[in-house]
N, C-alpha and C positions, 0 to 999 in steps of 0.2 A: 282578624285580631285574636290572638290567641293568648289568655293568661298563661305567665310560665313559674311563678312565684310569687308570693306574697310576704313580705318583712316590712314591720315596723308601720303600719296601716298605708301603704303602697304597694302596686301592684306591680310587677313585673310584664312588660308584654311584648311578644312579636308578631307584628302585623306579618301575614301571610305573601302579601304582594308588593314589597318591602325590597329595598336595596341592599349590594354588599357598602361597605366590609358587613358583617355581624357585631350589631347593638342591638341592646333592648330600648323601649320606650320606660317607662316610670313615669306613673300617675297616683296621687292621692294629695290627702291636706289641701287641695288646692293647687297646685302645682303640679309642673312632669317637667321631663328632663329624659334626655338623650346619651346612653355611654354606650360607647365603642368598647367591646370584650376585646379584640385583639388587632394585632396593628406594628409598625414601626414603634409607636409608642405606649404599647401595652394597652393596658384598660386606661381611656377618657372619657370624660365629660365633653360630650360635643357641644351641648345646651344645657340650661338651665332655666327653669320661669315659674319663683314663685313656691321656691323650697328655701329653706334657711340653709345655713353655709352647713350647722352642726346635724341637720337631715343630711345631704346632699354629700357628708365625711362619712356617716352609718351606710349609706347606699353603696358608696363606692367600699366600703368595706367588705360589705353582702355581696355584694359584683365579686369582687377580688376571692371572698370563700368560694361563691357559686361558680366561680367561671369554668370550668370543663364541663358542668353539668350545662349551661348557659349557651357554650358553644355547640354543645351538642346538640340541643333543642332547636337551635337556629339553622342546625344543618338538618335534622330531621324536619324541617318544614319546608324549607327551601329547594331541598335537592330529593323533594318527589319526580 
């Protein structure tokens, strides 16, 4: 598990042993949630548990600035 980011007291993370496509986990406040960076349908929300709707809109915003850097992080750990 690897921290990749931090915004808004949540963590950004890719688990090393981790499947495709490329998502991050998000963890904090008590909750984590699952978005998919790229895809047919761009950046999703796979899951949610335990984040407010108005976290879970700032996340997928942070997603949406970070995502090349995001993508790239998930491809520098995966394709050692």
């Amino acid at each position: 598990m690897v921290t990749i980011h931090r915004a808004y007291g949540f963590r950004f993370v890719i688990f090393s042993n981790d499947h495709s496509p490329a998502h991050v986990h998000v963890f904090g406040q008590g909750g984590e949630a699952r978005i998919a960076l790229e895809g047919p349908g761009g950046i999703t929300l796979d899951w949610v548990a335990g984040i407010s709707r108005g976290d879970v809109r700032k996340l997928m915003q942070e997603v949406q600035r970070e995502q090349e850097r995001l993508i790239a992080m998930w491809r520098t750990i995966h394709e050692r």
